[in-house]
Jmol script that loads the backbone (N, CA, C; Angstrom):
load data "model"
ATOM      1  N   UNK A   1     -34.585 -45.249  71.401  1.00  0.00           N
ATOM      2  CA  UNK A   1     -33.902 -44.199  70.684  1.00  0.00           C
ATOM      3  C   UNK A   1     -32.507 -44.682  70.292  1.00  0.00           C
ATOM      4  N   UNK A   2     -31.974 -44.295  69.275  1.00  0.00           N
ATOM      5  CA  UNK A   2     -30.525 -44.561  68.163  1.00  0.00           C
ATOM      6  C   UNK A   2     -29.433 -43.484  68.767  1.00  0.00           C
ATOM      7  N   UNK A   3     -29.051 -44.561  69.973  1.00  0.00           N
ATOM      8  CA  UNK A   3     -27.411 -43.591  70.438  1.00  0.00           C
ATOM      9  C   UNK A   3     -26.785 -43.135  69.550  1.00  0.00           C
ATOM     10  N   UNK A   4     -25.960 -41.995  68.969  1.00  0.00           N
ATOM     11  CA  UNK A   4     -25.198 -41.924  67.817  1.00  0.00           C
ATOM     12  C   UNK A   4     -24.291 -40.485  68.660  1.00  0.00           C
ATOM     13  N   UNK A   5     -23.009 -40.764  68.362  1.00  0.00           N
ATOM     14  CA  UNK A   5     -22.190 -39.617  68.739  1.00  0.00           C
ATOM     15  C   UNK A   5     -22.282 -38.281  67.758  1.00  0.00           C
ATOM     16  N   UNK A   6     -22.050 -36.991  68.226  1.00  0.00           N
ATOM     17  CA  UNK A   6     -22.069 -35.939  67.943  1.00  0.00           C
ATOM     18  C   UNK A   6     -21.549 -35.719  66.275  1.00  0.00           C
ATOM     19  N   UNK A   7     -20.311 -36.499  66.361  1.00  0.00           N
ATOM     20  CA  UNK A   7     -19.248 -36.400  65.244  1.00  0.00           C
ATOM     21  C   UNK A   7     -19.992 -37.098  63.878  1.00  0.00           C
ATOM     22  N   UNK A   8     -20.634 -38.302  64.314  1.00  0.00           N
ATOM     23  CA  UNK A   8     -21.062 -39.218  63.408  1.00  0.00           C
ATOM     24  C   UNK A   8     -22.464 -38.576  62.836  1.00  0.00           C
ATOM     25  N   UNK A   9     -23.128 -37.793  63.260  1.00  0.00           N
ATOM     26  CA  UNK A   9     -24.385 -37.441  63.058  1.00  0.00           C
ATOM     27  C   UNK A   9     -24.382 -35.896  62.338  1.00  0.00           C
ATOM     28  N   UNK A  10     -23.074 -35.404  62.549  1.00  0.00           N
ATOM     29  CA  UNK A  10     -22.912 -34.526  61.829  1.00  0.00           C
ATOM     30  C   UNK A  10     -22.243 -34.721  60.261  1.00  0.00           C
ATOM     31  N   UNK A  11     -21.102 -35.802  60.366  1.00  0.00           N
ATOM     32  CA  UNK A  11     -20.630 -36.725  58.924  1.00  0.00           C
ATOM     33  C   UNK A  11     -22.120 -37.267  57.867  1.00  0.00           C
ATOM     34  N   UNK A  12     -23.230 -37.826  59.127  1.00  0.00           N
ATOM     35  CA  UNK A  12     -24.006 -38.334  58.108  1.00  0.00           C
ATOM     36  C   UNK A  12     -24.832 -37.224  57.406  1.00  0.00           C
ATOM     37  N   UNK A  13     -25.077 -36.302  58.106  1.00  0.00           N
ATOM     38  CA  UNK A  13     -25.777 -34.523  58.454  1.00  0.00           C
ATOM     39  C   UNK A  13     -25.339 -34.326  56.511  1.00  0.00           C
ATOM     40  N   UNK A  14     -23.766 -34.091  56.928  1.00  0.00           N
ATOM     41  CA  UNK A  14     -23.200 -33.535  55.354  1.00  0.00           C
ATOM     42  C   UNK A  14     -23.255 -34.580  54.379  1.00  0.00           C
ATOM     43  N   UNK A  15     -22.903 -36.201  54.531  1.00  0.00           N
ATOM     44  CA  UNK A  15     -23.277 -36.924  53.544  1.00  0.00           C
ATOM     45  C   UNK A  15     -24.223 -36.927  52.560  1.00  0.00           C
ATOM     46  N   UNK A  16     -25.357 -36.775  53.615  1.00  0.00           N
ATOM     47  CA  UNK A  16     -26.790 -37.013  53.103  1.00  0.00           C
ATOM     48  C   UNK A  16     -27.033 -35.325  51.810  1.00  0.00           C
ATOM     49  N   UNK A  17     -26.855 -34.449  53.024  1.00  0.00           N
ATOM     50  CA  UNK A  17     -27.131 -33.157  52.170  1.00  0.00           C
ATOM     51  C   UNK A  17     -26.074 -33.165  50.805  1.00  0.00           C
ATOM     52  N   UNK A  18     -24.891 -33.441  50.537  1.00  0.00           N
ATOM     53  CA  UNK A  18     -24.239 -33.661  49.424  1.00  0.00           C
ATOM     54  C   UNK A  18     -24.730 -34.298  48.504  1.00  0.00           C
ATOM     55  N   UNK A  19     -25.211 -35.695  48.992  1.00  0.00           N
ATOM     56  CA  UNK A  19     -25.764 -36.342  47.890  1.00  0.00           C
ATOM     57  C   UNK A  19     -27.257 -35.902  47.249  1.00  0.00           C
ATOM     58  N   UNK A  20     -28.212 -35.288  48.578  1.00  0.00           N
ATOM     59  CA  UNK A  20     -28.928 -34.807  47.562  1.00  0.00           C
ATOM     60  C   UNK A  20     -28.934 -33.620  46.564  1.00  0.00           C
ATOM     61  N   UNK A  21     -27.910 -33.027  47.171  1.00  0.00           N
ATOM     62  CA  UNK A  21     -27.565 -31.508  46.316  1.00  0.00           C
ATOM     63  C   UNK A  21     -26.964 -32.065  44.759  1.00  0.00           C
ATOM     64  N   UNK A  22     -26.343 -33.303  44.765  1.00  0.00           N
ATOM     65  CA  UNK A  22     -25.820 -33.812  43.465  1.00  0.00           C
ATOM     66  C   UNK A  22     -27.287 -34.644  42.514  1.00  0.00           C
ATOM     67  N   UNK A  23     -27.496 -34.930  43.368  1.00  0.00           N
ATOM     68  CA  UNK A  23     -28.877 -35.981  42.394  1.00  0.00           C
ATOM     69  C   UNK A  23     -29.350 -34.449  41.586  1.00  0.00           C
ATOM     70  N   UNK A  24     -29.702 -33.471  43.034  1.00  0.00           N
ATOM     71  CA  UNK A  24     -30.546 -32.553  42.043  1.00  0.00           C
ATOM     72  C   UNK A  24     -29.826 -31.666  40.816  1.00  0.00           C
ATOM     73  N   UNK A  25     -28.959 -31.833  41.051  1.00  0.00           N
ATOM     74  CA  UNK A  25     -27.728 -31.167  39.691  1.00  0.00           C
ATOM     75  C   UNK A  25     -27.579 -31.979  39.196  1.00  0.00           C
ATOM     76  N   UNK A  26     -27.177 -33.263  39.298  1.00  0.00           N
ATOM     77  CA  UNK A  26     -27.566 -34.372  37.831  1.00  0.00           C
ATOM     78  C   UNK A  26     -28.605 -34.467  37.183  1.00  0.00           C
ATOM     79  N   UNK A  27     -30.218 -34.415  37.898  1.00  0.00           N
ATOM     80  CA  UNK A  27     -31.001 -34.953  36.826  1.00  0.00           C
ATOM     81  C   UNK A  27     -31.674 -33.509  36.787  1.00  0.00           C
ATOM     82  N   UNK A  28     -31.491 -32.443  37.172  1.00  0.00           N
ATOM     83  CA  UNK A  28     -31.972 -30.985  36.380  1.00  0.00           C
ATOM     84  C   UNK A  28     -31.256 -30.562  35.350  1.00  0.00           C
ATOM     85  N   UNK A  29     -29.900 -30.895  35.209  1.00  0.00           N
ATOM     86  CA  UNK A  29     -29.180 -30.616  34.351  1.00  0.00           C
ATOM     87  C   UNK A  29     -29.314 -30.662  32.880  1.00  0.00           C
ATOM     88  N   UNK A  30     -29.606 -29.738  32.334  1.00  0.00           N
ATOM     89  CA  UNK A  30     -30.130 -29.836  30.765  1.00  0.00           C
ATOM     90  C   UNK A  30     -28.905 -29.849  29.655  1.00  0.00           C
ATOM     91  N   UNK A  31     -28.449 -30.955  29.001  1.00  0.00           N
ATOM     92  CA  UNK A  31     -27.664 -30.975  27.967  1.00  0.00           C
ATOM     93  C   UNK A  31     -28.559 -29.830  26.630  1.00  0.00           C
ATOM     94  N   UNK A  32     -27.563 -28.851  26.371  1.00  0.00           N
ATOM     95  CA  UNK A  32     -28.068 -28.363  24.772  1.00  0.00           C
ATOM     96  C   UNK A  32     -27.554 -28.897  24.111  1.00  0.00           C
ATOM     97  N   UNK A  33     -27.788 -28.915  22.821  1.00  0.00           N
ATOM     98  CA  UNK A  33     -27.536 -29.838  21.734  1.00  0.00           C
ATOM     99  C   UNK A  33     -26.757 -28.974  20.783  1.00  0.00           C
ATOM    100  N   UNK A  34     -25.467 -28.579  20.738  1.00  0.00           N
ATOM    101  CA  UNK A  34     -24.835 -27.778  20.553  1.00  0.00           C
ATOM    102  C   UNK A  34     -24.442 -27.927  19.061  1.00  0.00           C
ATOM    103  N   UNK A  35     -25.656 -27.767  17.820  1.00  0.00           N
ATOM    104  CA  UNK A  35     -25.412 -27.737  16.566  1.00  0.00           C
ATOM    105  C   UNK A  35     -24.832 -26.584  15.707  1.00  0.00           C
ATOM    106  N   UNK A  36     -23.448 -27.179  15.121  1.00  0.00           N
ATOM    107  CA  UNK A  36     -22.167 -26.059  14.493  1.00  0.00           C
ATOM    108  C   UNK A  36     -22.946 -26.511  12.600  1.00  0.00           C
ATOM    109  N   UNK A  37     -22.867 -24.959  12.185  1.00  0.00           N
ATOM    110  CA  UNK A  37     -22.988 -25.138  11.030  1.00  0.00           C
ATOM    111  C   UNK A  37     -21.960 -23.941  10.364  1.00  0.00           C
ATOM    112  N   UNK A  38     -21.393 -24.415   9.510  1.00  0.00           N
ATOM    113  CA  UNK A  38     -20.196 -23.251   8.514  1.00  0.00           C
ATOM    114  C   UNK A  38     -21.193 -22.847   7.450  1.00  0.00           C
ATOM    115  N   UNK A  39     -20.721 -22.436   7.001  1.00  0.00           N
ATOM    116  CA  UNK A  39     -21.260 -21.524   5.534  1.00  0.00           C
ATOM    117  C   UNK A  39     -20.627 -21.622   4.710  1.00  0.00           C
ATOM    118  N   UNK A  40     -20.840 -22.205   3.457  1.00  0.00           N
ATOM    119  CA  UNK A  40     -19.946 -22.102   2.461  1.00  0.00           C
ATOM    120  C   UNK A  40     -18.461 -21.456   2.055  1.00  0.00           C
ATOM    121  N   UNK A  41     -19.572 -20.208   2.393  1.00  0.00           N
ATOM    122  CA  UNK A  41     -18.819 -18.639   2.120  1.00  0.00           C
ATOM    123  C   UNK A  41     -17.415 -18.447   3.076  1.00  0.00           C
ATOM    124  N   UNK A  42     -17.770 -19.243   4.363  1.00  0.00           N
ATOM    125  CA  UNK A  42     -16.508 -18.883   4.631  1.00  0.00           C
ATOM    126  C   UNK A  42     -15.109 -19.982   5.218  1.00  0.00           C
ATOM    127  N   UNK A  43     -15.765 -20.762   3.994  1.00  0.00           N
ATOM    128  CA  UNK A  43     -14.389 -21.854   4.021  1.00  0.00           C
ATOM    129  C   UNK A  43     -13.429 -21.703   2.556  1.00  0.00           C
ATOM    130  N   UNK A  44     -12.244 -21.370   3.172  1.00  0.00           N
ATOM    131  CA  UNK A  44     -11.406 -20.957   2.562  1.00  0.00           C
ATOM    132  C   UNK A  44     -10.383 -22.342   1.881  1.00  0.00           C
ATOM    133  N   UNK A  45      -9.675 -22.216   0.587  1.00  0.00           N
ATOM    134  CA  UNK A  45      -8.557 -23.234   0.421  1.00  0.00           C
ATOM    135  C   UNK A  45      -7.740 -22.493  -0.331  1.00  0.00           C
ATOM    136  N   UNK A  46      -6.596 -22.626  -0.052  1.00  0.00           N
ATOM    137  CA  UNK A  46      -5.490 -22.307  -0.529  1.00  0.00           C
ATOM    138  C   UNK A  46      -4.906 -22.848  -1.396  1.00  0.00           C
ATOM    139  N   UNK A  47      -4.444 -21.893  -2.775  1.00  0.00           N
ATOM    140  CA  UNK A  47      -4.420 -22.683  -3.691  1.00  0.00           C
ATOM    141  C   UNK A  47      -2.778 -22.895  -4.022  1.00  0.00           C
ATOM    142  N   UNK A  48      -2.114 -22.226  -2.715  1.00  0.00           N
ATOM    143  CA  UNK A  48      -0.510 -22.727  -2.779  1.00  0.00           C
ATOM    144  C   UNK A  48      -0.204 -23.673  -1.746  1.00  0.00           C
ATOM    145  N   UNK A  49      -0.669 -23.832  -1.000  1.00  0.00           N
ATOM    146  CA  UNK A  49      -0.276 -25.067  -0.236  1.00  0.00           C
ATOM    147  C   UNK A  49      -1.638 -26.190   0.413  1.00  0.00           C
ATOM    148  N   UNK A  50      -2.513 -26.175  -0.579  1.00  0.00           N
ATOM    149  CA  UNK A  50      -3.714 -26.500  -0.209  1.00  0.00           C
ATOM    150  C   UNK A  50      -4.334 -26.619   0.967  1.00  0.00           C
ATOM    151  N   UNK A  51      -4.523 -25.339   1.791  1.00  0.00           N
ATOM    152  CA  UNK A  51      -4.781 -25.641   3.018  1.00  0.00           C
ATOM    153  C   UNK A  51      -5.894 -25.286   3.162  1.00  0.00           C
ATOM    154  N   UNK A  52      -6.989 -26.374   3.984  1.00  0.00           N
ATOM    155  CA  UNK A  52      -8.515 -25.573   3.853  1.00  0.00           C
ATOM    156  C   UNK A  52      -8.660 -25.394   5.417  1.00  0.00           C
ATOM    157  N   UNK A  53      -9.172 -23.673   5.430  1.00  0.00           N
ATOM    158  CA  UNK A  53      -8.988 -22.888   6.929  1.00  0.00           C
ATOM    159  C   UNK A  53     -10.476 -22.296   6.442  1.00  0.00           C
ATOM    160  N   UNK A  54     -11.276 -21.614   7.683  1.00  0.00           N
ATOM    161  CA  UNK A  54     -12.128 -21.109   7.746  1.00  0.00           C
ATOM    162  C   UNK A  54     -11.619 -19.234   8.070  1.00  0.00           C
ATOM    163  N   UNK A  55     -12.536 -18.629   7.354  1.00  0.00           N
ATOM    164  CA  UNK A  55     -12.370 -16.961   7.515  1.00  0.00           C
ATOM    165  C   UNK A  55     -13.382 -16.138   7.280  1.00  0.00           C
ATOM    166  N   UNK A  56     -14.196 -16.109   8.877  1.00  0.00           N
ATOM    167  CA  UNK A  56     -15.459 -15.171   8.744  1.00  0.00           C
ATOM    168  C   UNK A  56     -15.739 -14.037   8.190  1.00  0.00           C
ATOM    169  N   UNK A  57     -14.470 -13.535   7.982  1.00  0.00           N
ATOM    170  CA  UNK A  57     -14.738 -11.969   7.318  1.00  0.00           C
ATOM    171  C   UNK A  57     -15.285 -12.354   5.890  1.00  0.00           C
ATOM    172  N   UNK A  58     -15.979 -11.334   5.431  1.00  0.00           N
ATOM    173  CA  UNK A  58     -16.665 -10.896   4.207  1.00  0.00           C
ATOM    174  C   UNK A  58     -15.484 -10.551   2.993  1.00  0.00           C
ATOM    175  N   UNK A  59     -14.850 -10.934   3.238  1.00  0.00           N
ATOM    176  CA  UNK A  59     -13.676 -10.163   2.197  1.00  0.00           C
ATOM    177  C   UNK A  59     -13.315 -11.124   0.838  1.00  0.00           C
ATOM    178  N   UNK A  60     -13.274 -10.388  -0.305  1.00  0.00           N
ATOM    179  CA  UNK A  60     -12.829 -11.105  -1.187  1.00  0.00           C
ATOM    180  C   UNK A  60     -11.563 -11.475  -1.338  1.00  0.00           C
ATOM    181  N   UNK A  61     -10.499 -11.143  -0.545  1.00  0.00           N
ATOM    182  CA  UNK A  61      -9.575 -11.902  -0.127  1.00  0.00           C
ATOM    183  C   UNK A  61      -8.796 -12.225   1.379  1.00  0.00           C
ATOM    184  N   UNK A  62      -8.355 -12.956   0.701  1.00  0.00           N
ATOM    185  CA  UNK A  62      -7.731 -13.865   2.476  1.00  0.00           C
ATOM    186  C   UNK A  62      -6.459 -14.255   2.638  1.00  0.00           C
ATOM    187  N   UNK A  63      -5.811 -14.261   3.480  1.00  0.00           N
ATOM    188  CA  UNK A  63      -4.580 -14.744   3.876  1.00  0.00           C
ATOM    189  C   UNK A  63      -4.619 -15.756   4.276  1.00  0.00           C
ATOM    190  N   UNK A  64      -3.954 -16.891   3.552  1.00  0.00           N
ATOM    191  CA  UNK A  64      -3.911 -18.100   4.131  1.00  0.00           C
ATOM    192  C   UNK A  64      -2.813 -18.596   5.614  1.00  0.00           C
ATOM    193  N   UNK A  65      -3.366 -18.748   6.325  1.00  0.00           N
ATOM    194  CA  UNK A  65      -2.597 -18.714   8.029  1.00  0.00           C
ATOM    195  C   UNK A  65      -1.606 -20.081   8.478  1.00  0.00           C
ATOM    196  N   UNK A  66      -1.544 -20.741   6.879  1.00  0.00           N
ATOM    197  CA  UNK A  66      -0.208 -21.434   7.107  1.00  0.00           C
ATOM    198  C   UNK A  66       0.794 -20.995   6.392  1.00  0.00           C
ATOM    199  N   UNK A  67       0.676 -20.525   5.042  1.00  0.00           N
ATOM    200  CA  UNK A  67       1.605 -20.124   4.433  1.00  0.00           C
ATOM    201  C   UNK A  67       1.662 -18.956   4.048  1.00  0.00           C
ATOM    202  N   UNK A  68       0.298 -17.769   4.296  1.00  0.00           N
ATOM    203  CA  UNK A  68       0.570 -16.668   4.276  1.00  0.00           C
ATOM    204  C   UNK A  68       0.190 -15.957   2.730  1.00  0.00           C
ATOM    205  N   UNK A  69       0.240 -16.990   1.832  1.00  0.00           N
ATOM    206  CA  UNK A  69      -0.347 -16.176   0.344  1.00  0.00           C
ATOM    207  C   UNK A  69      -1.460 -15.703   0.851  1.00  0.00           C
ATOM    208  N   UNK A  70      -2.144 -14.798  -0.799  1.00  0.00           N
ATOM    209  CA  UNK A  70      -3.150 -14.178  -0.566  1.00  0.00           C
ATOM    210  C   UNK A  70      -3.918 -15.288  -1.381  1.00  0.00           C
ATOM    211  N   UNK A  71      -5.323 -15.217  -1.084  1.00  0.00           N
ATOM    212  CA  UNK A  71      -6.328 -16.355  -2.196  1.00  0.00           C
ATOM    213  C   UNK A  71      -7.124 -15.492  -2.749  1.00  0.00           C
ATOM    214  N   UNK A  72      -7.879 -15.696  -3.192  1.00  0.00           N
ATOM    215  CA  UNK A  72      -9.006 -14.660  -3.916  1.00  0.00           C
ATOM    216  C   UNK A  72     -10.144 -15.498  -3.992  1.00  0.00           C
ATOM    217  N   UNK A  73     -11.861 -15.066  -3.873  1.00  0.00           N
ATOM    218  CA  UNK A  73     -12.614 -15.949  -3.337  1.00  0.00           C
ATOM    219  C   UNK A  73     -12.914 -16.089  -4.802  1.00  0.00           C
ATOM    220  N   UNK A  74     -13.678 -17.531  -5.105  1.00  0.00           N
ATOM    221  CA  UNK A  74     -14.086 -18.263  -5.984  1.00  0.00           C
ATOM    222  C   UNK A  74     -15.295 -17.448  -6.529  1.00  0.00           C
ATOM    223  N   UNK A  75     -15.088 -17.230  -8.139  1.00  0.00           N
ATOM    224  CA  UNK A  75     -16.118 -16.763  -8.574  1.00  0.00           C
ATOM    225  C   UNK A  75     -17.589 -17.396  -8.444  1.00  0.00           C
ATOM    226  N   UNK A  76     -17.781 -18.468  -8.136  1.00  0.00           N
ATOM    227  CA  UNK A  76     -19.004 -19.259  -7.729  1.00  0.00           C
ATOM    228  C   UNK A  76     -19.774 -19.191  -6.112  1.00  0.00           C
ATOM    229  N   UNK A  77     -18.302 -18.186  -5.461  1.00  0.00           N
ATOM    230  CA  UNK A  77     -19.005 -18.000  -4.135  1.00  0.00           C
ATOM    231  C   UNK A  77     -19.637 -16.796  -3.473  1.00  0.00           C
ATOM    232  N   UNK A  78     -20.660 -16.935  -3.057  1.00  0.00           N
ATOM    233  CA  UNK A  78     -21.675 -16.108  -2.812  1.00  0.00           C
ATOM    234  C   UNK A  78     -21.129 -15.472  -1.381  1.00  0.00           C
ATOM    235  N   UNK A  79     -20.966 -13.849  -1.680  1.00  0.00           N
ATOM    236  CA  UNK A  79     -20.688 -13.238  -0.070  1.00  0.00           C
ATOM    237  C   UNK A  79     -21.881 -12.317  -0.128  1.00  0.00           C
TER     238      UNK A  79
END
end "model"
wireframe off; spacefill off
backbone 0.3
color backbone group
């Protein structure tokens, strides 16, 4: 039989259980594939300080959030 002191058998006790608690959270771990798509509709440019910002609202106009004019949406864009 493998003499081992109290202290040491309890260190290896938690070692062991840590590492397998990590394997199983590393390889269960599911990456999503976190695909961003904009919409035409709501990319905005400013036609006083050319700044292109995004603005989900539906609105035919927008405040541009660097300089604050108003824009008006492009007759070619579909809301």
């Amino acid at each position: 039989m493998i003499a081992i002191d109290f202290s040491w058998a309890i260190a290896l006790y938690a070692a062991v259980s840590l590492v397998l608690v990590f394997s199983v959270w590393v390889f269960t771990r599911k990456e999503k594939e976190k695909e961003v798509t904009i919409e035409p509709k709501f990319i905005w440019f400013c036609s006083i300080c050319t700044y292109t910002y995004i603005n989900t609202k539906e609105d035919t106009i927008s405040v541009c959030p660097r300089c604050g004019s108003y824009n008006e949406a492009h007759p070619d864009r579909k809301l």
